[in-house]
DSSP file (Angstrom, degrees, kcal/mol; ACC not computed):
  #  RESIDUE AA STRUCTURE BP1 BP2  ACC     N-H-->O    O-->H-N    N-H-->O    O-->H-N    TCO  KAPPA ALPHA  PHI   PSI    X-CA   Y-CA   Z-CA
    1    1 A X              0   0    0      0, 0.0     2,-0.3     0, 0.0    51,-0.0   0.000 360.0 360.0 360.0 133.7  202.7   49.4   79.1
    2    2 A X     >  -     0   0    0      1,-0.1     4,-1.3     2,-0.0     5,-0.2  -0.592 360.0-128.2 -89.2 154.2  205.3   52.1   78.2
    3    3 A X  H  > S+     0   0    0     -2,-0.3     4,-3.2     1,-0.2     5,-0.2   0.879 111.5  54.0 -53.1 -25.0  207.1   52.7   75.5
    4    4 A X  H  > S+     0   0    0      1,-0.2     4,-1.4     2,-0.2    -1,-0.2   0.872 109.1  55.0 -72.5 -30.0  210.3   52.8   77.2
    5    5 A X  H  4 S+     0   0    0      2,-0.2    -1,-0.2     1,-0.2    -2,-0.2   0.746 110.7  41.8 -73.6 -15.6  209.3   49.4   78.5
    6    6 A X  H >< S+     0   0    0     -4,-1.3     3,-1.3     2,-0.1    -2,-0.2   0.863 106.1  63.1 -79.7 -53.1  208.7   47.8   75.0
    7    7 A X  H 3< S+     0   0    0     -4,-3.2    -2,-0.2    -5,-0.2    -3,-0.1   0.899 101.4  51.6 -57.2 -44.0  211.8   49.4   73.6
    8    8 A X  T 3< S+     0   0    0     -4,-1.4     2,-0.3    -5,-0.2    -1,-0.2   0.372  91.7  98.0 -70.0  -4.0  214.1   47.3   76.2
    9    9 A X  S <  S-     0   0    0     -3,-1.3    -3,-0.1     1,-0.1     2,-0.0  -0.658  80.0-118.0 -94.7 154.8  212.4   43.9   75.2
   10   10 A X     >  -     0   0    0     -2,-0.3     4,-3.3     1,-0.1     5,-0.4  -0.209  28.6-115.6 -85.1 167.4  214.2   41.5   72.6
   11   11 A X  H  > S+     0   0    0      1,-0.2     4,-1.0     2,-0.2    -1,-0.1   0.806 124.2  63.9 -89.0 -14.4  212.0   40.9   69.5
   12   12 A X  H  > S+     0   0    0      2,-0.2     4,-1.7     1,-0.1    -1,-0.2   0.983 114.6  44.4 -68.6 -43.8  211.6   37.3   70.1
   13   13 A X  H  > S+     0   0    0      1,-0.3     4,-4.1     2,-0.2     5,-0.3   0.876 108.3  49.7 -11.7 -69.9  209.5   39.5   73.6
   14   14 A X  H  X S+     0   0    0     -4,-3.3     4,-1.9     1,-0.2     5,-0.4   0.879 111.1  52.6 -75.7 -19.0  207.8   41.9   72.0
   15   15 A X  H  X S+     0   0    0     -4,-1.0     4,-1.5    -5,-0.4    -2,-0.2   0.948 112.4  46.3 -70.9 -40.8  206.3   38.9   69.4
   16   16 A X  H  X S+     0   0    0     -4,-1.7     4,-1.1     2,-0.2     5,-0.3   0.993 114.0  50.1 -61.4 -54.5  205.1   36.8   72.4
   17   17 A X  H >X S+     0   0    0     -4,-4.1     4,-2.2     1,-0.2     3,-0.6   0.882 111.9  47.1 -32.5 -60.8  203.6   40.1   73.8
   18   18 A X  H >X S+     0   0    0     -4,-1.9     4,-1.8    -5,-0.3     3,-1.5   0.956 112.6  47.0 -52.7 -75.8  201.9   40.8   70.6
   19   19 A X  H 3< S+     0   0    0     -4,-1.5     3,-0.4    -5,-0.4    -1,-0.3   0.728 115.6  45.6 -17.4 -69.7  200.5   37.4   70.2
   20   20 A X  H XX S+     0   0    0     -4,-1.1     3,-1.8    -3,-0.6     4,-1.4   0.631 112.4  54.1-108.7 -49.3  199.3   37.4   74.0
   21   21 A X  H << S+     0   0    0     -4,-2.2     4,-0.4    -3,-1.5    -1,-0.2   0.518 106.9  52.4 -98.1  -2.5  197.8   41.1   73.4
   22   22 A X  T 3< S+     0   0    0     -4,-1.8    -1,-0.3    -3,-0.4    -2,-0.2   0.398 108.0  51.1-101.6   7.2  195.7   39.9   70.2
   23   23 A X  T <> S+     0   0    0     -3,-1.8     4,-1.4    -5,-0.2    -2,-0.3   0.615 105.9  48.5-130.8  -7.9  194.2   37.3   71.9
   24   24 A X  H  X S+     0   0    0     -4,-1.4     4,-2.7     2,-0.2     5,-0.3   0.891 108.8  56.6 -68.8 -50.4  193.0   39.2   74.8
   25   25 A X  H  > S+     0   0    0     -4,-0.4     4,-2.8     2,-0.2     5,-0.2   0.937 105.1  56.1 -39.8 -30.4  191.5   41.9   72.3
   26   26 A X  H >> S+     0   0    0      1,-0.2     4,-1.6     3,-0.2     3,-0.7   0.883 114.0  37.9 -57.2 -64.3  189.6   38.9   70.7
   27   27 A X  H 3X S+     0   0    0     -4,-1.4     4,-2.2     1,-0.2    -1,-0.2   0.625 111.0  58.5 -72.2  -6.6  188.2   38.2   73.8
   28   28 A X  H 3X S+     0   0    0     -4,-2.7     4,-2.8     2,-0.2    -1,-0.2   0.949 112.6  41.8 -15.9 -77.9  187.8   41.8   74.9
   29   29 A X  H <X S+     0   0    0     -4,-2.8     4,-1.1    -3,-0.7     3,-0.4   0.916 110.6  55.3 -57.5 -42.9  185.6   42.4   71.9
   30   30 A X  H >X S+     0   0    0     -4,-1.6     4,-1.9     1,-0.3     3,-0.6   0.999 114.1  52.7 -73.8 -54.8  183.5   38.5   72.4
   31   31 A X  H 3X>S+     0   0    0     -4,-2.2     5,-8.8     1,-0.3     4,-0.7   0.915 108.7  37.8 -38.0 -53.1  183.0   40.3   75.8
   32   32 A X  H ><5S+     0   0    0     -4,-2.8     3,-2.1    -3,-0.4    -1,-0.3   0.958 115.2  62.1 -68.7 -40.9  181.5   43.8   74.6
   33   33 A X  H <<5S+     0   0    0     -4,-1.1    -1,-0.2    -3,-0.6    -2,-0.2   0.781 114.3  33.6 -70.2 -34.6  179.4   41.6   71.7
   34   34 A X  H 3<5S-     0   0    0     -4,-1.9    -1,-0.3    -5,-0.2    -2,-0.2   0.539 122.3-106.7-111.3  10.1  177.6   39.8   74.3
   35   35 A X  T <<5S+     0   0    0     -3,-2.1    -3,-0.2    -4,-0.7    -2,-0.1   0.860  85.6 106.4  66.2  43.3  177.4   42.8   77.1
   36   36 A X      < +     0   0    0     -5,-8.8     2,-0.5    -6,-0.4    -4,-0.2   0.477  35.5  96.9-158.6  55.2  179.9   41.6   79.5
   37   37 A X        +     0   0    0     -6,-0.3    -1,-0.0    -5,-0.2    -9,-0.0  -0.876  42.0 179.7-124.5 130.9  182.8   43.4   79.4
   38   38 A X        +     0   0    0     -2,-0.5     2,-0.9     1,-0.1    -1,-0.1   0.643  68.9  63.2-104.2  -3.7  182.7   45.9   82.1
   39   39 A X        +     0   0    0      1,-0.1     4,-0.3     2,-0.0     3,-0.2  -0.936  58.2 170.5-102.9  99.5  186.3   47.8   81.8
   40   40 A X        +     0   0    0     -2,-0.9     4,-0.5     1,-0.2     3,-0.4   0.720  67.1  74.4-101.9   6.8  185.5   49.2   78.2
   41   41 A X  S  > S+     0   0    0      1,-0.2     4,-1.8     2,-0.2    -1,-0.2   0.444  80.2  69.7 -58.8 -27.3  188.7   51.3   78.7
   42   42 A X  H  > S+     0   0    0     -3,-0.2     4,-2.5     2,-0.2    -1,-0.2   0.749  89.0  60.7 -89.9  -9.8  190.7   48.3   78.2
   43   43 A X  H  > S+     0   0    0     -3,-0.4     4,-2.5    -4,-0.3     5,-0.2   0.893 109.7  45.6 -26.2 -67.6  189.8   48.1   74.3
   44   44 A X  H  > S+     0   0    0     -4,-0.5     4,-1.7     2,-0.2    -2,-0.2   0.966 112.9  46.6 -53.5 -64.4  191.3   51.3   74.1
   45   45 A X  H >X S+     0   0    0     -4,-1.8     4,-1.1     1,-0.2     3,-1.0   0.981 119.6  41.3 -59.9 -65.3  194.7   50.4   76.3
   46   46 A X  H 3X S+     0   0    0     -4,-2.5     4,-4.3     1,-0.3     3,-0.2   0.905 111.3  54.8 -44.6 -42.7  195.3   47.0   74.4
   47   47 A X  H 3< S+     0   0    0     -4,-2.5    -1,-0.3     1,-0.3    -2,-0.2   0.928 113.2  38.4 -58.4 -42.8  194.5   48.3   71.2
   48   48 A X  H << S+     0   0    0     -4,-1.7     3,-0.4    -3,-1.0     4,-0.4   0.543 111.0  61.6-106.7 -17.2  197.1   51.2   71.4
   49   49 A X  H >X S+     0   0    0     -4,-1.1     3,-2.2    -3,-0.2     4,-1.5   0.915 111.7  51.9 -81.8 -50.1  200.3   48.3   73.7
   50   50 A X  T 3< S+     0   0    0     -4,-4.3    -2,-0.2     1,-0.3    -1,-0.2   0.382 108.7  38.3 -93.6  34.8  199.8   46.6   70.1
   51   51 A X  T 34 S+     0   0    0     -2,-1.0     4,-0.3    -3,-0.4    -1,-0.3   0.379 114.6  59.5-134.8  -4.0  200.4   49.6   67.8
   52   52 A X  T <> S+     0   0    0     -3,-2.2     4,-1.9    -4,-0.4    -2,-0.2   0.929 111.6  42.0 -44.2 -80.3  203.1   50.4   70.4
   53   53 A X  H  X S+     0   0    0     -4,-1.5     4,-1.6     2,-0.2    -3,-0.1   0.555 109.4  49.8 -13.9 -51.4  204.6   47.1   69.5
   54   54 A X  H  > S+     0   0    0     -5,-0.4     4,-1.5     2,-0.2     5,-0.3   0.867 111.9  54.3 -87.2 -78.8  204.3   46.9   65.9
   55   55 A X  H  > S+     0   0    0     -4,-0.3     4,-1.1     1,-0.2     3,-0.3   0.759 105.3  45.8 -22.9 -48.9  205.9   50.2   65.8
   56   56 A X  H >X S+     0   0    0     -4,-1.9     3,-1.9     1,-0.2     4,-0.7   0.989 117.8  51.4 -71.7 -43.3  209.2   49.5   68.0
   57   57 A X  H 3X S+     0   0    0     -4,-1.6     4,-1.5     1,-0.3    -2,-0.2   0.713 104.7  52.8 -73.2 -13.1  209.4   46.1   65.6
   58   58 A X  H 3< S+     0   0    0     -4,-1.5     4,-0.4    -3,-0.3    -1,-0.3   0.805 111.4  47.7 -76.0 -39.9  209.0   48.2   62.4
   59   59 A X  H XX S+     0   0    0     -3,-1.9     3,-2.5    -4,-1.1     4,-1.2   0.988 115.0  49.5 -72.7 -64.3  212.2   50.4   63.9
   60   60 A X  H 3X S+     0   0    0     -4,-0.7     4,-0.8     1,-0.3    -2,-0.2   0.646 106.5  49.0  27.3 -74.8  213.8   47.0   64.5
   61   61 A X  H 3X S+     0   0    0     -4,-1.5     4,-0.8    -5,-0.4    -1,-0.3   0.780 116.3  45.3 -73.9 -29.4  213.3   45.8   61.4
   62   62 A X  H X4 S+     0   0    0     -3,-2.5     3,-3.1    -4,-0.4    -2,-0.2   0.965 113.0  49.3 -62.7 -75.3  214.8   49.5   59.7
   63   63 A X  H >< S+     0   0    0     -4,-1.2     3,-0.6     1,-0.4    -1,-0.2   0.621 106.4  51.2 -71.2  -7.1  217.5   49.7   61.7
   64   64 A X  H 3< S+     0   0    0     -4,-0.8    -1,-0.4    -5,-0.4    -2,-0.2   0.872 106.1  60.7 -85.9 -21.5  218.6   46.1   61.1
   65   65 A X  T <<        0   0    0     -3,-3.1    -2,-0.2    -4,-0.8    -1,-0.2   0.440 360.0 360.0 -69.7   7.0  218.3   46.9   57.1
   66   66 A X    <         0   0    0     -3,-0.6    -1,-0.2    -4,-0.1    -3,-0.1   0.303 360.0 360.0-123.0 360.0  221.1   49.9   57.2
């Protein structure tokens, strides 16, 4: 996911995403705990759309405060 593609989603969006991208990390990690998660690249990629995420909603959240 890009940033430019994150920035163009509504916040009620980027909240389902978020949601949706924390619960694949659980099961990402139950995967790696039991040896049977074979992309271990995708740890990495989730981890980094939901600090994408939190970040545009943090700008969000400024710029509605000025």
């Amino acid at each position: 996911m890009k940033a430019s593609d994150i920035r163009e989603m509504s916040v009620d969006e980027l909240n389902e995403t978020l949601s949706n991208l924390k619960e694949e990390l659980f099961n990402l990690r139950f995967q790696l705990a039991i040896n049977q998660l074979d992309n271990t690249a995708r740890l990495k990629a989730v981890k980094k759309d939901i600090a994408r995420i939190k970040t545009t909603l943090r700008e969000a959240e400024l710029s509605a405060q000025q």
